[in-house]
N, C-alpha and C positions, 0 to 999 in steps of 0.2 A: 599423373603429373601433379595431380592434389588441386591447389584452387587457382582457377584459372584467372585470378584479376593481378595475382603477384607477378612481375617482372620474372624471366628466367635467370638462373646466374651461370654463370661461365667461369672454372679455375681453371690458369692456365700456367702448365712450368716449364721449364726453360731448361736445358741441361744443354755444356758446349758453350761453340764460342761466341763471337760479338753478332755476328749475319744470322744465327738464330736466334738471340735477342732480339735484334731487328727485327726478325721475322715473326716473332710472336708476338711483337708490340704492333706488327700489320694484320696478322690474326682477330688480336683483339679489337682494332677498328671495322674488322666486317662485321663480329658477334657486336657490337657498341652501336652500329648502325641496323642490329636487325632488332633492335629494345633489349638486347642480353644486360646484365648488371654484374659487374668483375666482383667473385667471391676470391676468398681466401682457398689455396688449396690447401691447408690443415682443415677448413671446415667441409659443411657437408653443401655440395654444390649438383645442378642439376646436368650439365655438363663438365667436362674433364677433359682438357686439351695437353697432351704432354709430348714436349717438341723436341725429340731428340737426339741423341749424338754419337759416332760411330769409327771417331778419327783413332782410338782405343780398345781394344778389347775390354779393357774398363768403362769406356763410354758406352759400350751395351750392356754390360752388367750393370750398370749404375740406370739406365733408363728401362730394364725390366723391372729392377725395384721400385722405383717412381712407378711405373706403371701398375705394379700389382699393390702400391699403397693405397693408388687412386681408387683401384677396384672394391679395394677393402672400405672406406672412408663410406661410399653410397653404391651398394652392388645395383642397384636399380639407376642408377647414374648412366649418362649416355659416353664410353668412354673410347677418346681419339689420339690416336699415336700418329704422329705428323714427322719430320726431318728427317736424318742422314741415317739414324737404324730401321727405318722401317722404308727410305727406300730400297735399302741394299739386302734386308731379310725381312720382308714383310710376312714370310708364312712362319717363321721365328717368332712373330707380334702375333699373329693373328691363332699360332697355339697356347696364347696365355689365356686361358679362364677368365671372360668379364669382358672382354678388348672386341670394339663395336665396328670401329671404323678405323681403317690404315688408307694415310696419306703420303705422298713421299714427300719429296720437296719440288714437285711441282700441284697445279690444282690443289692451292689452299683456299681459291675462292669460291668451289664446289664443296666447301665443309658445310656450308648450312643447308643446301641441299642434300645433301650425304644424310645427314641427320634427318632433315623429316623425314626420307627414304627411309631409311634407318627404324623410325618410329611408327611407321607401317608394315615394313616385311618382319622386322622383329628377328632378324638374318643378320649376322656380321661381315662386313661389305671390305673387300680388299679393293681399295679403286688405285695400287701403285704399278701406275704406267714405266715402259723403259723409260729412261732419262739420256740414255746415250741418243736416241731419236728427236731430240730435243733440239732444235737451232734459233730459238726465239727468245728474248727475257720475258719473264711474268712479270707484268706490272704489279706492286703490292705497293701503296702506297702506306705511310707513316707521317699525319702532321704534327704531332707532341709524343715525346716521350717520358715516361713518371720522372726520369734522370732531367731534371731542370737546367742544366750545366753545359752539358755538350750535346749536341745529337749527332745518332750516325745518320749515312746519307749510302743507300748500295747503290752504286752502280754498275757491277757485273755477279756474273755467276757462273760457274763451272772454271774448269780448268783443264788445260790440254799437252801438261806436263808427264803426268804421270811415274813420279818418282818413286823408286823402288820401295822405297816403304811407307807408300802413301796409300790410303783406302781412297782418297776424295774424289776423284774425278769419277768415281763408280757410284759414289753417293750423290755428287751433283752434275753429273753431265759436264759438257765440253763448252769452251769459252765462251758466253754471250753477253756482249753490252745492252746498257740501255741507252734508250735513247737518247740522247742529248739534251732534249727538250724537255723530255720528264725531268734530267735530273736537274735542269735551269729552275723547274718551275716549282718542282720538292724542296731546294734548298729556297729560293725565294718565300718561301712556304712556311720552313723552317726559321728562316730570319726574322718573318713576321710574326712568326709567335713567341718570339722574346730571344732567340739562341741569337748569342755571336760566336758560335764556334761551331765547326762543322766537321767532320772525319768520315770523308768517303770508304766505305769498306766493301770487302766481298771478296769472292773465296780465292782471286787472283788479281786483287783488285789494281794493280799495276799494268796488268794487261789489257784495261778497258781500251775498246778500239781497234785491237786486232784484229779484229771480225767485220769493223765495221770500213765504208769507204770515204776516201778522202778526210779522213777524220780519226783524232788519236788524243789519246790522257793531254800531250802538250795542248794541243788547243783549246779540250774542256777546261783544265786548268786556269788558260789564260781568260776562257769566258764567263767562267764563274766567277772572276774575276771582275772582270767589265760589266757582266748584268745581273748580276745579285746586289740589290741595293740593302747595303747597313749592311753586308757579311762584313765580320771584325778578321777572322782565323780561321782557316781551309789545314786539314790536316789531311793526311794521305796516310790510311791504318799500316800499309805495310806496301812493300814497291820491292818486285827483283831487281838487281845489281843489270842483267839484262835489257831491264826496261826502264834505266838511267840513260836515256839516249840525251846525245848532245843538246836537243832541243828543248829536252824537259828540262833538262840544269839551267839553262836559260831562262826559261821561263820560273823556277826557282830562282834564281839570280835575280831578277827584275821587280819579280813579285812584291808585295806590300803588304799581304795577305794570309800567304802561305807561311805557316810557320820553322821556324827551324829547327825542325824535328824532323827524320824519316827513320823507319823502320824496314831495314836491309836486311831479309834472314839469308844467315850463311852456310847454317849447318851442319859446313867440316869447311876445314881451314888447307884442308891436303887435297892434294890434286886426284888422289888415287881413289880416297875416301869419295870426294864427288862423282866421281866415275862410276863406281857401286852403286851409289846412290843414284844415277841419272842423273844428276844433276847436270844445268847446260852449261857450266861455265866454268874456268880455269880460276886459280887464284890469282895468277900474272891480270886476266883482264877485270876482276874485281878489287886489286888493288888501282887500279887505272881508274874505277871509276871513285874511286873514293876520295883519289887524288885530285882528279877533275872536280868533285864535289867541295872539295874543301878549299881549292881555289876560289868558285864559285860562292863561298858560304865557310870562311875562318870557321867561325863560331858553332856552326853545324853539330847537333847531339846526334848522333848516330846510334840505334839500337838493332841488337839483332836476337836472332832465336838459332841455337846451336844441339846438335842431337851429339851426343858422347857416347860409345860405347858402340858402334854401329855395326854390326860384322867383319870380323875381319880384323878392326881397328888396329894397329898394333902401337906400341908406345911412341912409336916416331911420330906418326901420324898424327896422334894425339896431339904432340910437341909440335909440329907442325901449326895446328889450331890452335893451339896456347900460342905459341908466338906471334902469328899471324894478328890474332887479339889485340895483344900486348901493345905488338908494334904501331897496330892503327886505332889507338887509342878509341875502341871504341865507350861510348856512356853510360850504356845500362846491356846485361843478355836477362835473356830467359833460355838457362840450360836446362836440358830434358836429358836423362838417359834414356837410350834406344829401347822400345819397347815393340814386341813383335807384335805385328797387325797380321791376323789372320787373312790368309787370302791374298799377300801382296809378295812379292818375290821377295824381298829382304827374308821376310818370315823363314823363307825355304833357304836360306842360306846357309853354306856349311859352319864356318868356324863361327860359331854366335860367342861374343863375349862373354865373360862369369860375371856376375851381378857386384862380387865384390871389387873387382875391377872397373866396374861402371861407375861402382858408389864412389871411389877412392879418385878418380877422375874428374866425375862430376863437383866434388868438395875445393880438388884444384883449379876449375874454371869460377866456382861461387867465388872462394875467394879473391882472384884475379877480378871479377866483377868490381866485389868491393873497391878494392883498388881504386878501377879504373872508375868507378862512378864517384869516390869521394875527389880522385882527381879532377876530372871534368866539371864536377860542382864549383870546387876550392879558387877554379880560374873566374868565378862570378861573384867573388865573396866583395862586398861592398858596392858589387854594383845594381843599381833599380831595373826590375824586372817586371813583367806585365804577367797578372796572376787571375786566373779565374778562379774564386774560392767555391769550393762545393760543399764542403760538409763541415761541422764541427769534426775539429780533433779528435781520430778514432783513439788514441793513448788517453787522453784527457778528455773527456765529453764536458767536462764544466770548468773548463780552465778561461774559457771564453776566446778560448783560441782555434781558427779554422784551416782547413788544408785546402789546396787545391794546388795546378799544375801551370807554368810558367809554360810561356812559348816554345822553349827549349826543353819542354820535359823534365823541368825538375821540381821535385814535390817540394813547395812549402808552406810552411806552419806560421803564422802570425796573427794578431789580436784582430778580429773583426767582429761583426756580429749579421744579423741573418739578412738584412735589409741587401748586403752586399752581395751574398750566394748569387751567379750566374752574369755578375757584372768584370769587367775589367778594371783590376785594382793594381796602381804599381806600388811595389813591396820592394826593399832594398835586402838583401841577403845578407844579415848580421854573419849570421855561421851557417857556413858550409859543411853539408855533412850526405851522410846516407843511410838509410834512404831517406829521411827528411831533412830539409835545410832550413834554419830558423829565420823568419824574417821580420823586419820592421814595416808596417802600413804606414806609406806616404800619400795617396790619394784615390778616392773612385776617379778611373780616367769616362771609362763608358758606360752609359745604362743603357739595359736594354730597352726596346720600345714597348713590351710589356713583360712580364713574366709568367710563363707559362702556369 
């Protein structure tokens, strides 16, 4: 280990989505709490945590490389493969040359144990448990995150879907909230070290509660609410059409809090297409809720995530999803071409679409995007919006111009400077555009109580 008065260091990467971000940001506060010091993963570090991602056949290509750069960088390095590829092939991780320790995604709080073991048998330790045996949440707490602007906030994990062309619920086990109390006491947590914005996440994060009794997302909602003192902005990463029940629109509706913004993923726009897919819902009853939503909330940005090309798919279908779109003016997609996941029945399905057909699909919802996100903007043009600025202007870094995201999800660009970053600022919307909209700074509304 060389001289023993130096502090250890810990690199740690990240590969995937927001919940293993989270997660590696809870990581790093167990190594922070045992005297570890956060290196650089380009440098040479005494530790190597690399946390990652499995939702792709690219997402395991992509974290065997990361894996075997980390090997390369310090071979004498202690190195640990944590997340969604290493719990679903952990003897996959554990035949790569150099790879010390395999974690899945549960028991990350046995990693520093793992390692002195580790540094004693001088053996490479596979500690990935089933995860379907799983009916508890892991607490992993998170009080700061490096991102000074928003913090996430998990309140569940797993998922008991299991849609045809999904790996996840094999990666992270079957639905479990947490507790109520932890997540009262994380975000109060959160509030007090400077956030006013908060985005519950997790891998089903709309179905917090299903699991649990007398108790459901409406009423966390409504408590986090009432007892987080100085929370500004409660955001909801993503919510099924499903789990829009009457109660939570209400409690949207009432709120002062929550922002108006949700992220709806749809899909497929056809009925037949969902069917394939598992998916649990008709388009008849997700047009219903969106109707019920926009009574609820005019102004509502609704975003969704759409897969194109899905087996099967045929032109109509497609047209089907294009319209469907169109018609409910959604704000923003993130369109995906169908890509085959090893291991899940879609994969095994017969008529798989040609790639060029996917491409030439996928180009007519982008566009449609555009569309519909410069429309949805253009309806705010002159009017003042409430903006948390986060960064300098990525186009311009010395224009003295910074971006961040309006209540309603829309990016924009206006003159501030650094003192403002993670405050609430209203900004009047000169020009409406996309993806950014230009705006005018009219005043700091909120400071936070410190900044992190």
């Amino acid at each position: 280990m060389g001289n023993n008065e130096l502090p250890k260091t810990v690199s740690l990467y990240t590969l995937g989505c927001k919940v293993n971000h989270y997660e590696t940001e809870a990581i790093w506060q167990l190594f922070k709490e045992a005297g570890y010091v956060r290196g650089d993963f380009e440098k040479n570090s005494d530790v190597y945590v690399i946390n990652t991602c499995t939702v792709t056949n690219t997402g395991d290509k992509k974290s065997r490389q990361v894996i075997r750069r980390a090997v390369r960088k310090n071979p004498d390095a202690v190195i640990c493969v944590t997340g969604c590829y290493a719990q679903t092939s952990p003897a996959e991780i554990m035949a790569i040359p150099g790879v010390d320790i395999v974690v899945g995604t549960q028991d990350r709080a046995k990693l520093l144990g793992l390692i002195d073991e580790f540094r004693m048998v001088r053996q490479p330790i596979n500690a990935v448990r089933n995860i379907m045996k799983n009916r508890i949440y892991e607490e992993l707490d998170v009080p700061t995150f490096s991102d000074r602007t928003r913090a996430s906030l998990k309140i569940q994990e797993g998922c008991n879907n299991f849609c045809t062309f999904c790996i996840i619920p094999w990666a992270r086990g079957l639905m479990r909230s947490r507790d109520p109390q932890e997540v009262i006491r994380q975000a109060q947590q959160l509030v007090d070290a400077g956030y006013l914005e908060i985005v519950l996440t997790g891998i089903h994060t709309g179905g917090y509660g299903e699991d649990l009794k007398d108790y459901n997302l409406a009423r966390l909602l409504r408590d986090l609410e009432t007892q987080v003192k100085g929370l500004k902005r409660l955001r909801i990463s993503s919510i099924e059409a499903s789990q829009l029940t009457d109660e939570v629109i209400e409690v949207l509706r009432e709120s002062t809090t929550i922002v108006r913004h949700l992220h709806i993923p749809i899909q497929s726009g056809s009925d037949t297409v969902l069917k394939r897919m598992r998916r649990k819902y008709t388009m008849a009853f997700f047009a219903d809720r969106l109707d019920r939503l926009r009574e609820a909330l005019p102004q509502l940005a609704i975003t969704s995530d759409v897969i194109v090309g899905f087996p099967g798919e045929t032109e109509e279908e497609f047209m089907e999803t294009y319209n469907f779109i169109r018609d409910h003016r959604f704000s923003e997609l993130h369109v995906f071409p169908y890509s085959k996941r090893t291991g899940t029945p879609a994969a095994r399905m017969e008529d798989q679409v040609q790639e060029e057909v996917k491409n030439e699909r996928v180009h007519r919802l982008i566009e449609l995007n555009d569309q519909l996100a410069k429309q949805y903007a253009s309806t705010f043009e002159d009017e003042v919006l409430e903006v948390i600025p986060e960064e300098k202007y990525k186009l311009e870094p010395d224009s003295g111009l910074y971006e961040g995201y309006s209540d309603n999800y829309l990016k924009v660009v206006f003159p501030a400077d650094e003192s403002m970053v993670g405050k609430i600022v209203r900004v009047k919307v000169a020009k409406a555009g996309y993806p950014y909209n230009e705006g005018q700074f009219v005043r700091v509304v909120e400071e936070a109580t410190q900044l992190v």
